[in-house]
Rosetta silent file (secondary structure, phi, psi, omega in degrees, C-alpha in Angstrom):
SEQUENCE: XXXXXXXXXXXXXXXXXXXXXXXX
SCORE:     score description
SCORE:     0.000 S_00000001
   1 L     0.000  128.236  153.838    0.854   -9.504  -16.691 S_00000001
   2 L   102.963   -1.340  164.799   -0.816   -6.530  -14.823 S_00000001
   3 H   -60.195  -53.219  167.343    1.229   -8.045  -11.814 S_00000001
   4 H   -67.051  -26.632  165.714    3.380   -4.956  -10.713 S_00000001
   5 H   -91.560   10.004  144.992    0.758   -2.804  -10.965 S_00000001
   6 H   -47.757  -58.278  169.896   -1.137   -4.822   -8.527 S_00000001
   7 H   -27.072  -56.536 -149.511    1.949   -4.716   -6.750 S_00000001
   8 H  -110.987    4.873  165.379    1.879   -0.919   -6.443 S_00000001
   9 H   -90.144  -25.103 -162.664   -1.335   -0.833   -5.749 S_00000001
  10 H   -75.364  -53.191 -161.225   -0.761   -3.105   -2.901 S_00000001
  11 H   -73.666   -4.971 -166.300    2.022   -1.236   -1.384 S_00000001
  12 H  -101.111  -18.757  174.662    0.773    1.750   -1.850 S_00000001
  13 H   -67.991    2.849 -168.675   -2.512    0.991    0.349 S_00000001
  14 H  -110.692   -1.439 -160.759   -0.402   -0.952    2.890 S_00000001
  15 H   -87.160  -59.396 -172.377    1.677    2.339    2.476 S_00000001
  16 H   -80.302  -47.903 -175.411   -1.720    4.342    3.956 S_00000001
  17 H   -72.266  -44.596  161.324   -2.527    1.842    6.644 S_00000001
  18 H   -29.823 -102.138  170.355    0.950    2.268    8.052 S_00000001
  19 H     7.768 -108.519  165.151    0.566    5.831    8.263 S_00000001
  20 H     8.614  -70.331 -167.243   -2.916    5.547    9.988 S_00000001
  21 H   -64.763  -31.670  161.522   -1.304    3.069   12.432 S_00000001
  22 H   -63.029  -45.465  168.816    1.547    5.511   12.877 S_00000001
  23 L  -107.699   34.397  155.535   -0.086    8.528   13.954 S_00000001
  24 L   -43.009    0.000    0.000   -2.070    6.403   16.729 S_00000001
């Protein structure tokens, strides 16, 4: 329980660090 919204928490910060890493 309370797994997918871990989930979507995960993805959404790995989500932001892309980004970041994107517009090196």
């Amino acid at each position: 329980m309370g797994f997918d919204e871990q989930y979507k928490e995960f993805e959404r910060s790995y989500a932001t660090i892309s980004n970041m890493i994107d517009k090196k």
